[in-house]
C-alpha positions as CSV (number, residue, x, y, z in Angstrom):
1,X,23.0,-14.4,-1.5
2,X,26.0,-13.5,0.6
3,X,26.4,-10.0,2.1
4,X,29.5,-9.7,0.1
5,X,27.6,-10.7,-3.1
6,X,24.3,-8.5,-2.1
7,X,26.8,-5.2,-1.1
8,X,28.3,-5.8,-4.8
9,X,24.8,-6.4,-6.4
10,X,23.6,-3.2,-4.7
11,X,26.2,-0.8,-5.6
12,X,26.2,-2.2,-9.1
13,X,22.9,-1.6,-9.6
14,X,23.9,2.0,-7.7
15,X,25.9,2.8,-10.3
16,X,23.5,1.9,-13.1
17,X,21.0,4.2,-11.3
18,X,23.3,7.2,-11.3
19,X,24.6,7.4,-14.7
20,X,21.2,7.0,-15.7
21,X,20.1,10.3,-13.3
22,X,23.1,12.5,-15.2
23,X,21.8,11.7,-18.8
24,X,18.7,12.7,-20.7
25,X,17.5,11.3,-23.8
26,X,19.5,8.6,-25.5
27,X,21.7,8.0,-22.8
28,X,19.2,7.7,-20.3
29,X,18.1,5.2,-22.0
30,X,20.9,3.3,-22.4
31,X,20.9,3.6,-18.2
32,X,17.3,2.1,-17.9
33,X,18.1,-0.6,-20.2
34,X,21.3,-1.6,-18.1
35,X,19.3,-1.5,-14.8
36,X,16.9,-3.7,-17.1
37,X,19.9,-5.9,-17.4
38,X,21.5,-5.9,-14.5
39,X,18.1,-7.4,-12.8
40,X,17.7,-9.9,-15.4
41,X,21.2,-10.9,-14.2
42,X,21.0,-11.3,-10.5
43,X,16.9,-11.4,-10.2
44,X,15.9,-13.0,-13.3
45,X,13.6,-15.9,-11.6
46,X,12.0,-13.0,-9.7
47,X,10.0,-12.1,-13.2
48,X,9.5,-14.2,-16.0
49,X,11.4,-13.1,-19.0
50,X,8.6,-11.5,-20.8
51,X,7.9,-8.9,-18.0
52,X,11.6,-7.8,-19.1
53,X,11.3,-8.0,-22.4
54,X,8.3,-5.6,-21.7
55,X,10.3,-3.1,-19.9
56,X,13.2,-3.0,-22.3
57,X,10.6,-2.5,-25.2
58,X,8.9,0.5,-23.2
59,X,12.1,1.9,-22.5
60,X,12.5,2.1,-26.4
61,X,9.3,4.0,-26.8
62,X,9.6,7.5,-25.7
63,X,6.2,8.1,-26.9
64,X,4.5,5.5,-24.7
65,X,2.3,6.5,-22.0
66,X,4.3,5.0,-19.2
67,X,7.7,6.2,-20.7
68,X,6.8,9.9,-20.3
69,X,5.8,9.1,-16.8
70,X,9.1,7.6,-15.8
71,X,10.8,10.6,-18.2
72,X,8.7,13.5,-16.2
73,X,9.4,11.5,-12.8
74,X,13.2,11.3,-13.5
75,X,13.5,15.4,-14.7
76,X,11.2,16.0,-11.6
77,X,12.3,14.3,-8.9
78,X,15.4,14.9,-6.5
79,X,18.4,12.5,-7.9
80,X,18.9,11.1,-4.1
81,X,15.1,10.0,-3.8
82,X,15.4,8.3,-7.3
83,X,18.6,6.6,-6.5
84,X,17.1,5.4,-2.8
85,X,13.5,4.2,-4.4
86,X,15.1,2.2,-7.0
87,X,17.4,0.5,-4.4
88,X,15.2,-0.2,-2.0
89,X,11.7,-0.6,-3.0
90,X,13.5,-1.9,-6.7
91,X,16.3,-3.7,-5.4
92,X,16.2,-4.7,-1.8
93,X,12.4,-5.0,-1.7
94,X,10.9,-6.0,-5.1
95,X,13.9,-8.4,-6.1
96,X,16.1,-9.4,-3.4
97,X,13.4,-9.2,-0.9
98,X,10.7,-11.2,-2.8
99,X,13.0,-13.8,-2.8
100,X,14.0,-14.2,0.5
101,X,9.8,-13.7,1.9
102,X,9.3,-16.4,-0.7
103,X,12.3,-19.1,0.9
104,X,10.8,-17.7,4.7
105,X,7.1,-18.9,4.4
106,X,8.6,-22.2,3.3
107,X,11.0,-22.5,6.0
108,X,8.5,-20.9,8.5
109,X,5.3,-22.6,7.4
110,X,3.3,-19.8,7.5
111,X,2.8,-16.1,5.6
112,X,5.6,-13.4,5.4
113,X,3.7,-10.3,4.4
114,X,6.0,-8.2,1.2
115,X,4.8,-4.8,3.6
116,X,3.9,-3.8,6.7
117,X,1.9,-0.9,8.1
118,X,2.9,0.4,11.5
119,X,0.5,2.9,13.9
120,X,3.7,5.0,15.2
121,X,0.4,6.9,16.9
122,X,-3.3,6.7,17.2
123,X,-2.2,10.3,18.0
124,X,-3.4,13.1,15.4
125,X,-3.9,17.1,14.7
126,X,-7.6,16.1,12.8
127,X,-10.7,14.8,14.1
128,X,-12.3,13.8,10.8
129,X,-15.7,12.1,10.7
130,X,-15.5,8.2,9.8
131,X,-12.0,7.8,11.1
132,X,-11.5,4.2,11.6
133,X,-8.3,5.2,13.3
134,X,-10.3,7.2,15.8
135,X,-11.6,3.9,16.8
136,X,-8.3,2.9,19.1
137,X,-8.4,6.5,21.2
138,X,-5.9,9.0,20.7
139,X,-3.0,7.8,23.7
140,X,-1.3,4.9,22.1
141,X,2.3,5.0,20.7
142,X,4.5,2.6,19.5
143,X,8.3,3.9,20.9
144,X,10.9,4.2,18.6
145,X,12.0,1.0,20.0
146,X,9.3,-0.8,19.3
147,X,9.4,0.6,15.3
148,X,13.0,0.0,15.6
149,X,12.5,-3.6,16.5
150,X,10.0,-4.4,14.4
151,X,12.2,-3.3,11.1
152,X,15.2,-5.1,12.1
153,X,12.7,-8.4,12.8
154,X,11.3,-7.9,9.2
155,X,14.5,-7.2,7.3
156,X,15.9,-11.1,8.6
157,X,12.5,-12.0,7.1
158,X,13.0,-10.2,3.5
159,X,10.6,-7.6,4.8
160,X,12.1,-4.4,2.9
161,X,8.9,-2.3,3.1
162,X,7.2,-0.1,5.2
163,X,4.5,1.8,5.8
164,X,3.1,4.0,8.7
165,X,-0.6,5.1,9.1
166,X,-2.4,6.3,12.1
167,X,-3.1,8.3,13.7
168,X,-1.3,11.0,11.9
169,X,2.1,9.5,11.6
170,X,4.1,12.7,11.2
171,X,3.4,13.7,14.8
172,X,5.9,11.3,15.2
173,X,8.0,13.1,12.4
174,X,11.7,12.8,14.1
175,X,11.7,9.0,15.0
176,X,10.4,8.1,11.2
177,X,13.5,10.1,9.8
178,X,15.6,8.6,12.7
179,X,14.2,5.6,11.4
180,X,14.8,6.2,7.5
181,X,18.2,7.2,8.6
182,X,19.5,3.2,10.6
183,X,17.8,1.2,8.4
184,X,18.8,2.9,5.1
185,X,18.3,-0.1,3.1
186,X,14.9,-0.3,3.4
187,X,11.6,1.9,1.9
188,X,9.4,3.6,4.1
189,X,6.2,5.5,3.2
190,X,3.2,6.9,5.5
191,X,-0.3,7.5,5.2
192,X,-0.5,11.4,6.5
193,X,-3.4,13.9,6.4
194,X,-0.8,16.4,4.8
195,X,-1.0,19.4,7.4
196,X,2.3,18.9,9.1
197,X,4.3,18.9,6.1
198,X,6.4,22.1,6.0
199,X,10.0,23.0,4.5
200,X,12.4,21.6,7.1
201,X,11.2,18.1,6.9
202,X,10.8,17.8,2.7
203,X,14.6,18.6,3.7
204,X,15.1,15.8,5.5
205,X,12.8,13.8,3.4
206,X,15.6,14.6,0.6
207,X,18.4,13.7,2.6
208,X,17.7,10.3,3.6
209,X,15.7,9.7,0.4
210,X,13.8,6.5,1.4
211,X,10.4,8.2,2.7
212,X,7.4,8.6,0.7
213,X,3.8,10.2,1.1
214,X,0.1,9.1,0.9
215,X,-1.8,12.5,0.8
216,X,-5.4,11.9,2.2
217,X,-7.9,13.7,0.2
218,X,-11.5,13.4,-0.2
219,X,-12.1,15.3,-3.6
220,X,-12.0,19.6,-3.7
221,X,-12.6,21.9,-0.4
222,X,-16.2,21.8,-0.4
223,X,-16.5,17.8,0.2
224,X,-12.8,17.3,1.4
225,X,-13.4,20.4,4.7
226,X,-16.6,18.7,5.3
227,X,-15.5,15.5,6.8
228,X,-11.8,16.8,7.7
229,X,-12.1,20.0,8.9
230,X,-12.0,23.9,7.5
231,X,-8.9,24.8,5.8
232,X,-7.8,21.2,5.5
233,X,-7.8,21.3,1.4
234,X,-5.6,24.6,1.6
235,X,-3.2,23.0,4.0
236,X,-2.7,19.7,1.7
237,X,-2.3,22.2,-1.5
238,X,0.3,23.8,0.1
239,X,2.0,20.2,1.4
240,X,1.9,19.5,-2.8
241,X,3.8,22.8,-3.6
242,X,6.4,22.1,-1.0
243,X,6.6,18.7,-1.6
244,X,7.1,18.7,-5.3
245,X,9.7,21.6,-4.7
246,X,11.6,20.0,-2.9
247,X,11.6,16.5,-5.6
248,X,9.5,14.1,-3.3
249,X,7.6,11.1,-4.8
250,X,3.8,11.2,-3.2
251,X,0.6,10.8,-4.1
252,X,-2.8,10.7,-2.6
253,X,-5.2,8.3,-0.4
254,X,-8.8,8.2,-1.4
255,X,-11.7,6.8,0.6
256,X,-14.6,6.8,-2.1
257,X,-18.1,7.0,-0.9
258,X,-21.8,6.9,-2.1
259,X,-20.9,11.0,-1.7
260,X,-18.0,11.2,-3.7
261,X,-17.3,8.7,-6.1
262,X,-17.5,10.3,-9.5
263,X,-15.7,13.7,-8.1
264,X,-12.4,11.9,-6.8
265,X,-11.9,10.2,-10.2
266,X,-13.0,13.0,-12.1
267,X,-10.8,14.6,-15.0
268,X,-10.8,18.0,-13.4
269,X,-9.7,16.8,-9.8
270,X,-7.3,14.3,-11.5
271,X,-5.6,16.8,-13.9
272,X,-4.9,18.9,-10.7
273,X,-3.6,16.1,-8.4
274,X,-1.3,15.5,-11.3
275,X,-0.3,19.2,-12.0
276,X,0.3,19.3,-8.0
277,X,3.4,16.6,-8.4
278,X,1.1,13.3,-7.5
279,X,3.0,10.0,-8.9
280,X,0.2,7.8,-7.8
281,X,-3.4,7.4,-6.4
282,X,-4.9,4.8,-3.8
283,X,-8.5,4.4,-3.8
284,X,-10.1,2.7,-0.9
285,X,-13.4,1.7,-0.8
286,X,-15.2,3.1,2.9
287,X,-15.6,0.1,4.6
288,X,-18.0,0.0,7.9
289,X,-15.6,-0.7,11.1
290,X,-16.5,0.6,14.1
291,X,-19.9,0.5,16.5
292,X,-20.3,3.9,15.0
293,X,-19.5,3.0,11.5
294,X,-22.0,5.2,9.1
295,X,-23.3,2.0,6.3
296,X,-24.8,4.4,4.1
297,X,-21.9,5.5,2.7
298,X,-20.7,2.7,1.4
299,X,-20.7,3.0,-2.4
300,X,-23.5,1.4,-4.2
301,X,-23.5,-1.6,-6.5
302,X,-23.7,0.8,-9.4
303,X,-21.5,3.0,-7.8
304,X,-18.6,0.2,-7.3
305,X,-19.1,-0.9,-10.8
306,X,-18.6,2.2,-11.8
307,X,-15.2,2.5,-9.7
308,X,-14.3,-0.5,-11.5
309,X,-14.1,0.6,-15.6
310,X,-13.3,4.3,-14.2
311,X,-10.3,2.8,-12.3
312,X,-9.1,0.8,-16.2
313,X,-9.7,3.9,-17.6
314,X,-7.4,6.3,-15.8
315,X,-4.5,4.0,-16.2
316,X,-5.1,2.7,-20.1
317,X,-2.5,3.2,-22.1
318,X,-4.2,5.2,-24.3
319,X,-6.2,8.1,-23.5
320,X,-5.5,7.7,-19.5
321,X,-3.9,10.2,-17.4
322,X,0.1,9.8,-16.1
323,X,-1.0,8.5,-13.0
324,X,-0.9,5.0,-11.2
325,X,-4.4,4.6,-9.9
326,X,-4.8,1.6,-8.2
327,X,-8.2,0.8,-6.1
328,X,-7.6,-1.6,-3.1
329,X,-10.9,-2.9,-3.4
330,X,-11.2,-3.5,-7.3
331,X,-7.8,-5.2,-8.4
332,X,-7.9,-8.7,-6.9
333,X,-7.0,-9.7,-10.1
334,X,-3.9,-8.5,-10.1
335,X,-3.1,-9.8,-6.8
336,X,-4.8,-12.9,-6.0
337,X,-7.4,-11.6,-3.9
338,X,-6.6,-10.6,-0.3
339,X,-3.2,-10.0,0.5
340,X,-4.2,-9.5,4.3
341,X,-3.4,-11.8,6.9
342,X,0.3,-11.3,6.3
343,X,-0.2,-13.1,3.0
344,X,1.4,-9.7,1.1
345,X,0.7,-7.1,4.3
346,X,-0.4,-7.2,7.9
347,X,-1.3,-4.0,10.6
348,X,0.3,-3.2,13.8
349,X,-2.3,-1.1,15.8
350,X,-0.6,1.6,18.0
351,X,-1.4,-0.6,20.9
352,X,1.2,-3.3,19.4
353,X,-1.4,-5.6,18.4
354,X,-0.6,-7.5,14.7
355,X,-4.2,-7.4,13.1
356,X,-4.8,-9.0,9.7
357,X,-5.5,-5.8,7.7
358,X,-6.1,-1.9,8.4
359,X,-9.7,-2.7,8.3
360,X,-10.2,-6.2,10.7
361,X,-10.2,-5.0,14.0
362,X,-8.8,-8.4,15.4
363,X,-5.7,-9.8,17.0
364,X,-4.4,-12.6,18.6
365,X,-0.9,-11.3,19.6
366,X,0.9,-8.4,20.5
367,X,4.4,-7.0,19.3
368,X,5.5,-5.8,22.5
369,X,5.0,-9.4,24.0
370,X,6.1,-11.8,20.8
371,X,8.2,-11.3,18.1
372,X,7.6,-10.3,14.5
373,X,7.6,-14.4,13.8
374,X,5.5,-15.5,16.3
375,X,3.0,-12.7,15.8
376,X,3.0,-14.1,12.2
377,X,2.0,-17.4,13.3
378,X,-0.9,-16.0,15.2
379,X,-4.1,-18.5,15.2
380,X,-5.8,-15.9,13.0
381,X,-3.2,-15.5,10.6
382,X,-3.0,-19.0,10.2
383,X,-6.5,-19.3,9.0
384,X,-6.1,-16.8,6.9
385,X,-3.3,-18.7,4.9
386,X,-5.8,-22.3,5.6
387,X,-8.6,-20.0,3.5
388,X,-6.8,-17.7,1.3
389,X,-8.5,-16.9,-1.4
390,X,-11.6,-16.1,0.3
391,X,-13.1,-16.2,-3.3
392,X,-11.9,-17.1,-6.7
393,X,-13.7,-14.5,-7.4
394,X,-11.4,-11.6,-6.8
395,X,-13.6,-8.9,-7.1
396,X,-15.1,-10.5,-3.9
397,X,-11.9,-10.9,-2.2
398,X,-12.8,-9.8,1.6
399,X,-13.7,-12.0,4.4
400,X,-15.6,-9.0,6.1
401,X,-17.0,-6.9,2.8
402,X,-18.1,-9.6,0.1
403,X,-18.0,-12.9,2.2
404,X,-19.1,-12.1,5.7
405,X,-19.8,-15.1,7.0
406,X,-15.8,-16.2,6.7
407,X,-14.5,-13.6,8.9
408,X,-17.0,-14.7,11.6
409,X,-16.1,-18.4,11.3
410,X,-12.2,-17.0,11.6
411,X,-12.5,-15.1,14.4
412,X,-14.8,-18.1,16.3
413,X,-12.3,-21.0,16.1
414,X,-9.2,-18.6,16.7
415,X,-10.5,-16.8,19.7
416,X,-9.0,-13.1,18.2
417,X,-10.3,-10.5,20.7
418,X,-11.4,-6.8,19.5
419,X,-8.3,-4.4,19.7
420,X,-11.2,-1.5,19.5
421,X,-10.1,0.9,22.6
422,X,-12.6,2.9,22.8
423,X,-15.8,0.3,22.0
424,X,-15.3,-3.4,21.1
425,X,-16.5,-4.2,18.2
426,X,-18.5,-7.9,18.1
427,X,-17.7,-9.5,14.5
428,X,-21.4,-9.9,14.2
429,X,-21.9,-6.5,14.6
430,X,-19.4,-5.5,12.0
431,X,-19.9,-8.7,9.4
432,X,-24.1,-7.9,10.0
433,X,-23.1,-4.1,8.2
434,X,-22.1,-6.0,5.0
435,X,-24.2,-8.7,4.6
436,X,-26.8,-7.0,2.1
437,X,-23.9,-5.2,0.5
438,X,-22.5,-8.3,-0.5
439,X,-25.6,-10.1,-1.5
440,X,-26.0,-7.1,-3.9
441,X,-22.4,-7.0,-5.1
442,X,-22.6,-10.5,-5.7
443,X,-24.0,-10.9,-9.2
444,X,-22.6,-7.9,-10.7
445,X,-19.2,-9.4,-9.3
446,X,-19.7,-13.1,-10.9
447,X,-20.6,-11.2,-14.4
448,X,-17.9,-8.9,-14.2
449,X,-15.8,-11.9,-13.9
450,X,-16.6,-13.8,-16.0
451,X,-15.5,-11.4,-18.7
452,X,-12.5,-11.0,-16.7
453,X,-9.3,-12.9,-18.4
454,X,-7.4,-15.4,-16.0
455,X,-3.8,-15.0,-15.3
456,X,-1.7,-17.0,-13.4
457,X,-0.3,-15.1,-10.6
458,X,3.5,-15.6,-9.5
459,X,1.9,-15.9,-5.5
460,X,0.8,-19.9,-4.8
461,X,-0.4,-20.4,-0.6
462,X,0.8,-23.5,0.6
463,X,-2.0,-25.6,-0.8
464,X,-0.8,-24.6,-4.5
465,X,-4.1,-23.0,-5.4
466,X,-3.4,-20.4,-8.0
467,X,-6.1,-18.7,-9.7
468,X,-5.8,-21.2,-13.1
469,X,-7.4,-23.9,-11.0
């Protein structure tokens, strides 16, 4: 698509998007249904015509679960941080962007990841226990530069979305609305423990529009202060208040345990997450990284099962809460399996080095020495895309958690080296922490599965598998 074509494209659907925030009721839906057609239009291949046909009949159905989500999001939220979500995670990212990743791993033979999370900072204002962040010290930052560079690498890749974790990225809270400000086509979210949110930047956050928040939160103030610290749960209360004040879109980042599993997906903590303004919750399971990882609280096979129907439940149509809930861990079906390795998203450590995932520890090239591209092409990464799926089982979908053994091989023939700071982690070590786990998981996994129906997934890796076969 020319730039001509994608300026006029973009302020089309602009348009659409504004009339549609300055109407209620009938003529709000008239807008929804013209954004509806406006990406059938320019973006139809992206979906298949059923997944609009879909929309355009939810849209009709005020009483539909998801309907009064997207009604109380669109009374609730501020107008410019509607209008600059729906262009760029909607437009640039989800549509044009798709399609662009999709021509680049062609032309480049090897993955294009749909995100990527960036360490501005290994940095942060908490010292909670577990931390696998803790794990690269606390004096590494990427310069604005650096971020700078990596964005403006991604976007000629189709790379529209971004996310920072840590660290606690807001320490670093000027250069990410410096960022959000040059590269205002693109989405940007961050992973942040919640405590430096204050009036000011929700300010800025509704000026530029194109930031969004992952609130970490362990369950209420007894179990939450434990691990992060007294006051903690107060502090992210008041981040909620301020936040949903001021017409943000957040929502919260869950690490479920053996210890608190049932209370994070609870009605009662739920109900109040949702009260506080949250559009969404991530649940991730613990995994065991670090030589000082803690394996006994990883949830149990009974517990993840558990996670599993609990996780349907919340977002059924019927009787669920208006929430997204989506649990890394649990929804391979949805996605293929892994999407690490730069097959959907990759990691940049603090340090600059391009790891597979938040959770592999392992690198074989450096952003401040290669470029985006050839960081991509990284022996690692490239055995990721020889192996991907791991499992066509996805609810084993990890190389590390459910298939051990396929990490080691990984990091053997590719030579990847640690990027632990503080105490290098051997892959033995780490794989040797979830070896019974996912001898254990194993059978509850295949039966699970097999009740499980098949769906052919849009994603093929250059082999052609898809998940039919």
């Amino acid at each position: 698509m020319g730039e001509m074509t994608h300026k006029a494209v973009r302020a089309a659907f602009g348009t659409a998007i504004g009339m549609t925030l300055k109407h209620v009721n009938k003529d709000r839906e008239k807008g929804l249904l013209e954004i509806t057609d406006l990406a059938e239009k320019y973006m139809g291949d992206t979906f298949q015509k059923t997944t609009y046909d879909k929309v355009r009949e939810m849209i009709q159905n005020p009483d539909q679960k998801w309907m009064q989500y997207v009604n109380r999001l669109l009374d609730e939220v501020d107008p410019n941080v509607v209008k600059m979500t729906a262009l760029n995670l909607g437009y640039e990212a989800a549509f044009r962007g798709t399609k662009m990743i999709r021509e680049m791993r062609n032309v480049h033979n090897c993955n294009i990841p749909w995100l990527l999370l960036m360490d501005p900072t290994s940095a942060c204002n908490l010292h909670c226990t577990g931390c696998w962040a803790a794990e690269y010290g606390h004096r590494l930052n990427l310069t604005y530069e650096d971020l700078d560079r990596i964005v403006t690498q991604g976007k000629e890749l189709g790379i529209y979305f971004y996310m920072y974790t840590g660290g606690e990225p807001l320490v670093r809270k000027d250069d990410i609305i410096k960022l959000c400000e040059k590269h205002h086509d693109c989405a940007f979210h961050a992973f942040t423990n919640g405590t430096l949110v204050d009036e000011a930047f929700c300010k800025e956050m509704q000026r530029t529009g194109n930031l969004s928040l992952s609130i970490s939160l362990e369950g209420f103030s007894d179990v939450n202060d434990l691990r992060r610290g007294d006051g903690v749960f107060d502090k992210v209360m008041k981040a909620m208040d301020l936040l949903k004040a001021s017409g943000q879109i957040f929502g919260t980042s869950i690490c479920y345990t053996s210890k608190n599993v049932e209370v994070v997906t609870s009605d009662e903590f739920l109900d109040m997450i949702i009260e506080k303004g949250c559009r969404f919750t991530w649940y991730f399971h613990l995994m065991p990284v670090g030589n000082e990882a803690a394996p006994e609280l990883m949830p149990s096979r009974e517990q993840r099962e558990y996670m599993y129907h609990r996780v349907r439940e919340i977002r059924a149509m019927e009787g669920g809460k208006q929430i997204f809930a989506m649990d890394f861990q649990n929804d391979g079906e949805f996605v293929g399996g892994c999407i690490a390795g730069g097959r959907n998203y990759c990691h940049i450590n603090a340090n600059g080095d391009v790891e597979p995932c938040v959770f592999i520890h392992y690198s074989g090239a450096n952003i401040k020495e290669k470029s985006l591209l050839e960081c991509l092409q990284q022996p690692l990464f490239m055995a990721y895309r020889d192996r991907q799926p791991f499992n066509e089982n996805h609810l084993r979908p990890c190389p590390m958690l459910e298939n051990p053994e396929i990490l080691q091989e990984m990091i053997h023939e590719t030579g990847a080296k640690s990027t632990d700071m503080q105490s290098p982690e051997s892959v033995e070590h780490l794989c040797g922490k979830c070896a019974e786990y996912a001898a254990e998981w194993k059978p509850c996994a295949e039966e699970l599965w097999e009740k499980t129906p098949k769906k052919k997934h849009s994603y093929e890796n250059y082999k052609g598998w898809t998940p039919e076969k």
